[in-house]
Structure formats: C-alpha cells, structure tokens
C-alpha positions in Angstrom: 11.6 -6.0 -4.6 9.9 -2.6 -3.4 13.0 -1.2 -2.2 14.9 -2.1 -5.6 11.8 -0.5 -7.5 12.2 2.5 -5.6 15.5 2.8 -6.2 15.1 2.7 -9.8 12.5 5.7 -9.9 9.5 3.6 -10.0 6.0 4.0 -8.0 4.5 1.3 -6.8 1.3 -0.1 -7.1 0.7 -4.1 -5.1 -2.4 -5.6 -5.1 -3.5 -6.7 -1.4 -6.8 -8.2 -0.4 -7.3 -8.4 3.2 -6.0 -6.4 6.5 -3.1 -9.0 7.1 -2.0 -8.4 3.1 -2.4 -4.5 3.4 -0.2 -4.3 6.5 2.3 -6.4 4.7 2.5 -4.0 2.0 2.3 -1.2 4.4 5.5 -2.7 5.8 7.6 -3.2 2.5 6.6 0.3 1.5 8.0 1.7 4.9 10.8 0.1 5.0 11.6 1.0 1.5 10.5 4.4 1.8 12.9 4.7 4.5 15.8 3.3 2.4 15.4 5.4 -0.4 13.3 8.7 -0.2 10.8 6.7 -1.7 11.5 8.0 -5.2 9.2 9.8 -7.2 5.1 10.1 -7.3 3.4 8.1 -4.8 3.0 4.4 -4.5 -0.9 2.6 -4.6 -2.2 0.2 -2.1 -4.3 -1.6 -4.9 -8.0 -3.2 -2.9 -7.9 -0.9 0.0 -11.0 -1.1 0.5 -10.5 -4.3 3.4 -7.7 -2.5 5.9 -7.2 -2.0 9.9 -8.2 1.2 11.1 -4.9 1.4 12.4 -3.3 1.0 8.7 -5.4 4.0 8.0 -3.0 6.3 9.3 0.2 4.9 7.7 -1.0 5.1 4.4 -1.4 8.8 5.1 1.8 9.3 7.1 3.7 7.2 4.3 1.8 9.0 1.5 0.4 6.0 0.0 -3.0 5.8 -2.3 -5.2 3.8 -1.2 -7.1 2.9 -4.7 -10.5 1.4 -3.5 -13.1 -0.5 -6.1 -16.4 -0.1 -4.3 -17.5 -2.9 -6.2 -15.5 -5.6 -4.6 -16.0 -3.8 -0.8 -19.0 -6.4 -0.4 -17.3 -9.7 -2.1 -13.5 -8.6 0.0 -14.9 -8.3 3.0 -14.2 -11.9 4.3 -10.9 -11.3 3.4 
C-alpha cells in the first residue's frame, strides 16, 4: 500500500503506537522509498513519541517526520 502511494505522488502519514508498530512503518516506508524515490514531500510517522532509539536514526536517514503529541507521551508509553 505504501509503495503504491508513493508511486502515485502521495506523502505518507501512518499512525503507529508503540516501538514494534514504528519499526513496522519504518520498514514499509524503506522499502518503498527504495522502490520509488519516495515521491514527493516527506512522509509522517504519526505517535512517534514511543520509538527504539535505534529507529531514531532511520527516520532521519529515510527523511521521515516524526509528528509527536506530547500529550499522549505519558498514556503511550505502555505501548
């Protein structure tokens, strides 16, 4: 779906609560990023604020916003 989005022209934006969701999306958005260019304007990593350290990094490398709502950081973090 990410990579057909892409394709199209489209930004993404994915909604992903939790660091096992995040690094799903991470993964789509690589691997679709590396299929197509990743299209135009960047694509958004929607409740970033519960992700692995390590996930920090791609969503830099890959260009990706991480859109963080500081008022959910203390009800997500059990995610």
């Amino acid at each position: 779906v990410v990579t057909r989005a892409m394709r199209r022209g489209l930004q993404v934006a994915t909604h992903a609560i939790g660091d096992a969701a995040a690094r799903q999306v991470l993964d789509a958005y690589e691997a679709a990023i590396g299929a197509t260019g990743g299209g135009p304007g960047r694509h958004r990593l929607e409740h970033a604020q519960v992700i692995a350290d390590a996930d920090v990094a791609r969503l830099v490398r890959l260009g990706v916003i991480a859109s963080v709502q500081p008022t959910h950081a203390t009800s997500d973090w059990r995610w």
